[in-house]
C-alpha positions as CSV (number, residue, x, y, z in Angstrom):
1,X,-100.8,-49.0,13.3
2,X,-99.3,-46.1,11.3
3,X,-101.3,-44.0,8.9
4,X,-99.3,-45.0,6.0
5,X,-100.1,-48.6,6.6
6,X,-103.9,-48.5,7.1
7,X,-104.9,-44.7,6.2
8,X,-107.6,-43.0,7.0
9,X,-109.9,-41.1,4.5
10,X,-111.5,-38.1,5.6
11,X,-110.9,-34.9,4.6
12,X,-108.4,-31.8,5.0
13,X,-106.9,-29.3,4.2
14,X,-107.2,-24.5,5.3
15,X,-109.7,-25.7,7.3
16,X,-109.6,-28.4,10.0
17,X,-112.2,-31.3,9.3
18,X,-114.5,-30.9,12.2
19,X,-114.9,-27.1,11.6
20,X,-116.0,-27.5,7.7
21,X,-118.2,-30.4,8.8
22,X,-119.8,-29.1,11.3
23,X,-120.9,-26.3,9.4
24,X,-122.4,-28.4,6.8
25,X,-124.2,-31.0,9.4
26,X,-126.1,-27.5,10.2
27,X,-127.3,-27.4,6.7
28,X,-128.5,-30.6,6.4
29,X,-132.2,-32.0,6.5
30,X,-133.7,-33.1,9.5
31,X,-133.9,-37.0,8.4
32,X,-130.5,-36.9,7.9
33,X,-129.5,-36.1,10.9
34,X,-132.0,-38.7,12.3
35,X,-130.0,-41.0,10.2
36,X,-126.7,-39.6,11.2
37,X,-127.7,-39.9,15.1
38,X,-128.7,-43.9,14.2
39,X,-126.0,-44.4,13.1
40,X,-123.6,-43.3,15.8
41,X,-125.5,-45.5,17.9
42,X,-125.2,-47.9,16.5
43,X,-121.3,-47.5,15.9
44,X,-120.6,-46.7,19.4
45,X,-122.4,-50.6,20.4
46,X,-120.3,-52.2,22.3
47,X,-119.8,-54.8,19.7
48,X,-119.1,-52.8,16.9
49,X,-116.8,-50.4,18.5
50,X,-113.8,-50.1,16.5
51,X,-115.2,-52.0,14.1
52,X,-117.4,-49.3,12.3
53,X,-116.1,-46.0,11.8
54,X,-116.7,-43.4,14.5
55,X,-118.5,-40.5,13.3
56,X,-116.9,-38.4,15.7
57,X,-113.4,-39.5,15.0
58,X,-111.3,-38.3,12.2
59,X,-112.8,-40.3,9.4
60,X,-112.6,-44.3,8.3
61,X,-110.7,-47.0,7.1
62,X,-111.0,-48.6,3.8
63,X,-112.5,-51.7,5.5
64,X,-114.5,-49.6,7.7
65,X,-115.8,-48.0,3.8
66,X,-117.0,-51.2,2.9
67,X,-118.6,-51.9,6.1
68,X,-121.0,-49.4,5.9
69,X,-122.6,-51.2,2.7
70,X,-123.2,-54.1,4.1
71,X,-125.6,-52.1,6.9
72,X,-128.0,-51.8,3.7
73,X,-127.4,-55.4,2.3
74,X,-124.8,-54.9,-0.2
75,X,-121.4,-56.3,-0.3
76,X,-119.8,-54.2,-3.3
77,X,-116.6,-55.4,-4.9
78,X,-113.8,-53.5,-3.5
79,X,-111.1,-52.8,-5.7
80,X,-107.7,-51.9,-4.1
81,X,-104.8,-50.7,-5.5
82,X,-102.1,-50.8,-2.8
83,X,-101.6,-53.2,-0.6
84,X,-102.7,-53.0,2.9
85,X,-102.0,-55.7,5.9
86,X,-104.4,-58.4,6.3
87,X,-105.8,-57.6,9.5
88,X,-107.2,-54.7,7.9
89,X,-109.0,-56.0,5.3
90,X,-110.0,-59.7,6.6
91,X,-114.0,-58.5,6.8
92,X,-113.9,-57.4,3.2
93,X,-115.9,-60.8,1.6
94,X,-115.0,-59.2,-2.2
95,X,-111.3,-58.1,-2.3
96,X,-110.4,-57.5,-5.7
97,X,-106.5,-56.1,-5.5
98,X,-105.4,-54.7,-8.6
99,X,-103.1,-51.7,-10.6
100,X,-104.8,-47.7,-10.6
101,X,-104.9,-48.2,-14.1
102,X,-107.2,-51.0,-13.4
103,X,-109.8,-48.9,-11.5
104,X,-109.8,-46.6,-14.4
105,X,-110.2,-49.2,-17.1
106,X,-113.2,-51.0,-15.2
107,X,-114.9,-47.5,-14.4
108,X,-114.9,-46.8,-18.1
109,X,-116.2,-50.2,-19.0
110,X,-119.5,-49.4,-16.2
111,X,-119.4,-45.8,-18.3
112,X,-119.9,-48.0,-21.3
113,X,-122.1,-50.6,-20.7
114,X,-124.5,-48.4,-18.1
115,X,-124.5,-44.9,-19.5
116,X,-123.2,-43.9,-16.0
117,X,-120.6,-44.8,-13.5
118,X,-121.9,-44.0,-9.9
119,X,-119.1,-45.8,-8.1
120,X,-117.6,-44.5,-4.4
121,X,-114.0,-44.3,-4.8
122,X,-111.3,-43.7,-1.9
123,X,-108.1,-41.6,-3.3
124,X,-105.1,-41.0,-1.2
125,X,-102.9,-38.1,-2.6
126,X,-99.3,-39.4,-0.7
127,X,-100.8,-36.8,2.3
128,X,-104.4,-37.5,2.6
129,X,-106.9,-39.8,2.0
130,X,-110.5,-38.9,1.1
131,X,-114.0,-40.5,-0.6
132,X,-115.7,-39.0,-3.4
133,X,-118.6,-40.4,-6.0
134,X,-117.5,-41.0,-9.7
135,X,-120.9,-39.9,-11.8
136,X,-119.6,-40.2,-15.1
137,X,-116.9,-40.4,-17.7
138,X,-116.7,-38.2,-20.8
139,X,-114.8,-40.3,-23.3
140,X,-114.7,-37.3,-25.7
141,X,-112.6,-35.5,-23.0
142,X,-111.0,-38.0,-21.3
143,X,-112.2,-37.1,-17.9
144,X,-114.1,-38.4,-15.1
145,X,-117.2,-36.2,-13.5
146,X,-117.7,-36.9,-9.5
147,X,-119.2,-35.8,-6.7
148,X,-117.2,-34.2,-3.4
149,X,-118.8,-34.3,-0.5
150,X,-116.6,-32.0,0.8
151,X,-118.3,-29.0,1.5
152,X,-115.7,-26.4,0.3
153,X,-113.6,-26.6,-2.9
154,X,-113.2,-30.4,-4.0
155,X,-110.3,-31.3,-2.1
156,X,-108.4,-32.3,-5.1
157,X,-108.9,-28.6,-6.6
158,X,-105.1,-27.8,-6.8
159,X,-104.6,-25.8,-4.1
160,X,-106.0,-28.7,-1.7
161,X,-103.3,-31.7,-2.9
162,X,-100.0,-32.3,-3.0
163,X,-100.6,-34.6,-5.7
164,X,-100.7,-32.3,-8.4
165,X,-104.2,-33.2,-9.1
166,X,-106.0,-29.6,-10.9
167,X,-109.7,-30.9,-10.3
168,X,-111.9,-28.2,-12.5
169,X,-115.5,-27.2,-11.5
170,X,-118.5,-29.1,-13.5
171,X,-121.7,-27.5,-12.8
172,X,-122.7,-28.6,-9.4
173,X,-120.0,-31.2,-9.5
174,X,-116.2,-31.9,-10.4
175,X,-114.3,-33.6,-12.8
176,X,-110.5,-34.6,-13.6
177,X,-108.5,-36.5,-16.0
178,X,-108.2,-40.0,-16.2
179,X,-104.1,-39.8,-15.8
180,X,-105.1,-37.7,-12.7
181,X,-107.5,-40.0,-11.1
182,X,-105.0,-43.2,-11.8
183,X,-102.5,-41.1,-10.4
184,X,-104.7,-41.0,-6.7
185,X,-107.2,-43.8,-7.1
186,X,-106.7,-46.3,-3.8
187,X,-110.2,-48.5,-3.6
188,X,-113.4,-48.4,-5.8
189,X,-116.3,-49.7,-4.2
190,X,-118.7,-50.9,-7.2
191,X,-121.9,-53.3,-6.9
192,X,-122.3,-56.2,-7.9
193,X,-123.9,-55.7,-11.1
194,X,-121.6,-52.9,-12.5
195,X,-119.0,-55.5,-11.8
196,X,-120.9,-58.1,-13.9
197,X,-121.4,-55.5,-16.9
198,X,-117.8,-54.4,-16.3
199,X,-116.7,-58.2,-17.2
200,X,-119.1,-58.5,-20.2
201,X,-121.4,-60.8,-18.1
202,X,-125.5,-60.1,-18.5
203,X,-127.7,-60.8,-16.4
204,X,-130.9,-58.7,-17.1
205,X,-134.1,-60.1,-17.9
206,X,-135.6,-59.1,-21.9
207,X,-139.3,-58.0,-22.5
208,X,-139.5,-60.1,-25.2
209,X,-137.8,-63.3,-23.5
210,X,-140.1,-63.0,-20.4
211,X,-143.7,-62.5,-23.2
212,X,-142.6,-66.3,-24.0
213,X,-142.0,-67.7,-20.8
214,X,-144.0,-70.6,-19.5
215,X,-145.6,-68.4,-16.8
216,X,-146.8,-65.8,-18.9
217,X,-148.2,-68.7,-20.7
218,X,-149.2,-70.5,-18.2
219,X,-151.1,-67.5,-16.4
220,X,-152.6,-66.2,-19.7
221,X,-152.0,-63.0,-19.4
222,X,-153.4,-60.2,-20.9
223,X,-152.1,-56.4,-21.2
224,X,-154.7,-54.3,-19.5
225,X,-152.5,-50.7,-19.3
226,X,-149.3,-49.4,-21.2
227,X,-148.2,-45.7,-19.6
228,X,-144.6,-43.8,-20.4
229,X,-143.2,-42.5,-17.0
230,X,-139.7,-40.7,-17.9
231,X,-137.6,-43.4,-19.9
232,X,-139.7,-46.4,-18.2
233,X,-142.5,-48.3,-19.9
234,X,-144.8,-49.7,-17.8
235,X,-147.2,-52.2,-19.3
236,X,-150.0,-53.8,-16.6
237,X,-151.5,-57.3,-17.5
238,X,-153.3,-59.7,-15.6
239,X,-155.0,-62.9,-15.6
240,X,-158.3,-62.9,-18.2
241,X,-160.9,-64.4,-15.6
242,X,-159.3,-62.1,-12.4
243,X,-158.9,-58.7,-14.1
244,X,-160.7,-57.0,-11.1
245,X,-158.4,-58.4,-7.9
246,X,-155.1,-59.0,-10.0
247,X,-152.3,-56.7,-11.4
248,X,-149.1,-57.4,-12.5
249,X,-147.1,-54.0,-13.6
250,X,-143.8,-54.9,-15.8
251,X,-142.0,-52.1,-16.3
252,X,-138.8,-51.5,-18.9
253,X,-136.1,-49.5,-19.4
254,X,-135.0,-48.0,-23.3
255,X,-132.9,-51.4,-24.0
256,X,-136.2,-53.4,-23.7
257,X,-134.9,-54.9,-20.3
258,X,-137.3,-55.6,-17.3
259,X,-136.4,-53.1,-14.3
260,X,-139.5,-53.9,-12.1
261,X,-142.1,-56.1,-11.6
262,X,-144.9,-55.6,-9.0
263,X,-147.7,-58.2,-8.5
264,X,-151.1,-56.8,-6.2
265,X,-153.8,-59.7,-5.1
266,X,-156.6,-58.1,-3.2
267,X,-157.1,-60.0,-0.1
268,X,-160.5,-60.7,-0.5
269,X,-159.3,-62.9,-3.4
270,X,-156.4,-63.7,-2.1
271,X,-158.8,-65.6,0.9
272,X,-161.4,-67.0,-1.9
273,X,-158.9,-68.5,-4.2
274,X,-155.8,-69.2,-1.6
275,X,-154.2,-71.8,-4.0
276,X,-154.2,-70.4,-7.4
277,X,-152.8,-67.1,-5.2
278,X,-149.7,-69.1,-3.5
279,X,-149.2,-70.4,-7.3
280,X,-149.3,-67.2,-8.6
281,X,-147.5,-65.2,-6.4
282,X,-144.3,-68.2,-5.9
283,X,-144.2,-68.2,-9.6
284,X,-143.9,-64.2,-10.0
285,X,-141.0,-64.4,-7.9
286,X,-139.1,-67.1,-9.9
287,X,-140.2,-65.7,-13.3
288,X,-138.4,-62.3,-12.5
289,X,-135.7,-63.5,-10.4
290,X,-132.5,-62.5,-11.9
291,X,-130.2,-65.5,-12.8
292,X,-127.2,-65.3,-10.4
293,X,-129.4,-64.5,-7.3
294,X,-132.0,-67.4,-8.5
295,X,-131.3,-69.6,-5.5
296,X,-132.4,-67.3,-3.1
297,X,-135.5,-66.6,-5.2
298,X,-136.6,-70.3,-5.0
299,X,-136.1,-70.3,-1.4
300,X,-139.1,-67.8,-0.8
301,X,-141.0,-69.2,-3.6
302,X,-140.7,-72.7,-2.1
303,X,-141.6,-71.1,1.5
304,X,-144.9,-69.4,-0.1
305,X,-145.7,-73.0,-2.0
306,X,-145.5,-74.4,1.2
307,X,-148.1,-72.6,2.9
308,X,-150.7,-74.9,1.2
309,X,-150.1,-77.0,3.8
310,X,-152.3,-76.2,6.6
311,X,-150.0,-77.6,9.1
312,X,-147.2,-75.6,7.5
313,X,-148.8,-72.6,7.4
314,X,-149.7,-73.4,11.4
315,X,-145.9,-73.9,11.4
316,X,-145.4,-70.7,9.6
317,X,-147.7,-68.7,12.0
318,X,-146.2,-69.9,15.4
319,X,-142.8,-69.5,14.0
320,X,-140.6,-66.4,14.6
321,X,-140.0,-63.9,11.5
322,X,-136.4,-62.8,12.0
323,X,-135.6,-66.6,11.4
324,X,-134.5,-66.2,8.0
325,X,-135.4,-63.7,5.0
326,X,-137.9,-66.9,3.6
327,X,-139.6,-66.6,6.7
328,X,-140.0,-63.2,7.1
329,X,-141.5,-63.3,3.5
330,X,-144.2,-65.7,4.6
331,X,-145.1,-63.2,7.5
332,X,-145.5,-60.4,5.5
333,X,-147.4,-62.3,3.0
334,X,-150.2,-63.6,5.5
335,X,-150.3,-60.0,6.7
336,X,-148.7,-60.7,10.2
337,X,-145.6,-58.3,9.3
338,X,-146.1,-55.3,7.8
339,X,-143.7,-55.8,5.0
340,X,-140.2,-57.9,4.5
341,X,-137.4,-56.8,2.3
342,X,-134.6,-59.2,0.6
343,X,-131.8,-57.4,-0.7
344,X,-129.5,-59.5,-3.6
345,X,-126.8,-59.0,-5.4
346,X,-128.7,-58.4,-8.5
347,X,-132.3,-57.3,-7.4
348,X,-134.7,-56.8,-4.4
349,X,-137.9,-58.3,-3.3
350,X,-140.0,-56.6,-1.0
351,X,-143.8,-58.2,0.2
352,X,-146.1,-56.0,2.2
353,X,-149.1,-54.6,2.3
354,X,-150.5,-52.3,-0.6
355,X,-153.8,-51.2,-2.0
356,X,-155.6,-52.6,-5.2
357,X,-158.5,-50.2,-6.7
358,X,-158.9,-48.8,-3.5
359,X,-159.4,-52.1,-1.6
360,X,-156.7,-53.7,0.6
361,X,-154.0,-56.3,-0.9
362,X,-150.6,-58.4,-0.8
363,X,-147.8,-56.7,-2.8
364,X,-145.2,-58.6,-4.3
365,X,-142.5,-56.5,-5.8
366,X,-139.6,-57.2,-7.6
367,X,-136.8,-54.2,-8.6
368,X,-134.1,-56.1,-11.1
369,X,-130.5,-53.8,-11.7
């Protein structure tokens, strides 16, 4: 298939790719390049081959972009501005095609309603197609701070595109006008929630809604610990009668929103009061789970209610973890897998082991976007 009608982003231009890139593999840190080496494993798999993009070869497709999210558990909303054939975009799940000026409107709106933008974003300048980071946008000046990964001169510095693009140095970074990124701009790769924002839908979880929920209630509990930690407030409470083997740490952002919630049970309690623990630690989960995702939520809540059952949990035990993401959750909370992670649109649940005033425990943590 021709360049033009599937490109590839890499990078260009007085020095070949390879050269400039090899010279900055040498500079990187040793688990990168443990990273780096996993990856090309796994890329080279007979069954991905093709599929993923080749480290080795010149650079990827903008479905071979996408793909590499979806290695970590995210599939981002892929904006596109010029049309490509189907075949090679038919694994994208979230294809959003739309107008450059689009891209630049909805990148201002994350700006807006996150204080940042933080979105990968593929440009082609009519010769050759790259990937960059947007950071920021400075409304005031009308431009748009990012990251190039390129380790020379940005490659949309002026002497690097035929674009006409005059990309200006920014501290450690780069930035450009708006006109100049529309004028480039091919795909934007943005999560889930700054997509949400973007369109004016909220999601997050208040303080002061979650204090008069029927669980707090319910649980009666008390605030034990308040500690600033940058621009996080992290208040700890627990149960009155159980202040010793219980701690549940809520921690919020500036806007009063919850970011993070993280329940500990000591085991030793968790073994001498295994009911009111399964009723605690099921209804954590579906007290912080974040609206749009709530379905999966309940699914490990309902696993973890389950397990007082006896023959369940019998079930549970014989049963193999890498059956589903409930499952695994029931493993690691009964200690027979180190830890299990669930990755959602909006938020990610992880349940392992941990460490409660020095004596061993279950973890369940919840981080909200």
């Amino acid at each position: 298939m021709p360049d033009h009608e599937n490109p590839i982003f890499s990078g260009v231009p007085t020095q070949t790719a390879s050269e400039a890139l090899e010279g900055a593999r040498s500079r990187n840190p040793a688990w990168y390049r443990i990273m780096e080496q996993a990856y090309a494993q796994f890329a080279a798999r007979p069954e991905n081959a093709g599929i993923y993009a080749d480290p080795k070869a010149r650079g990827a497709t903008v479905e071979q972009i996408w793909l590499v999210f979806t290695l970590f558990g995210i599939e981002p909303y892929c904006l596109l501005t010029r049309p490509l054939p189907a075949a090679s975009t038919q694994r994208i799940s979230r294809l959003v095609p739309c107008k450059p000026a689009q891209i630049i409107d909805t990148l201002k709106s994350i700006q807006a309603a996150n204080g940042e933008v933080n979105v990968p974003l593929a440009y082609h300048d009519g010769k050759t197609g790259h990937c960059i980071r947007i950071t920021a946008y400075d409304s005031a000046r009308d431009r748009f701070v990012y990251h190039d990964p390129w380790p020379a001169r940005s490659l949309l510095a002026k002497e690097n595109n035929p674009a006409g693009v005059d990309a200006q140095p920014e501290a450690t970074r780069w930035s450009i006008t708006a006109q100049e990124l529309e004028r480039v701009a091919f795909a934007a790769f943005v999560f889930p929630s700054q997509w949400a924002r973007a369109r004016g839908q909220e999601f997050g979880l208040a303080y002061a809604q979650w204090k008069e929920s029927d669980f707090f209630k319910f649980f009666r509990l008390k605030q034990l610990d308040e500690q600033v930690d940058g621009d996080r407030l992290q208040r700890t409470f627990a149960p009155g009668a159980f202040q010793k083997d219980i701690a549940l740490a809520v921690e919020c952002d500036p806007t009063g929103r919850i970011r993070r919630g993280t329940l500990r049970l000591t085991r030793d309690w968790t073994i001498g009061n295994f009911m009111l623990a399964l009723d605690l630690a099921k209804s954590v989960i579906t007290s912080f789970a974040p609206a749009p995702d709530r379905a999966k939520y309940d699914e490990v809540a309902a696993a973890l209610w389950s397990l007082r059952d006896p023959r369940a949990m019998a079930r549970a035990r014989e049963s193999d973890p890498n059956e589903s993401d409930a499952m695994r959750c029931l493993h690691a909370f009964m200690g027979s897998l180190e830890r299990a992670d669930v990755t959602t649109d909006f938020g990610h649940l992880a349940i392992g082991g941990a460490t409660q005033d020095g004596r061993p425990a279950r973890s369940i943590d919840i981080s909200l976007e």
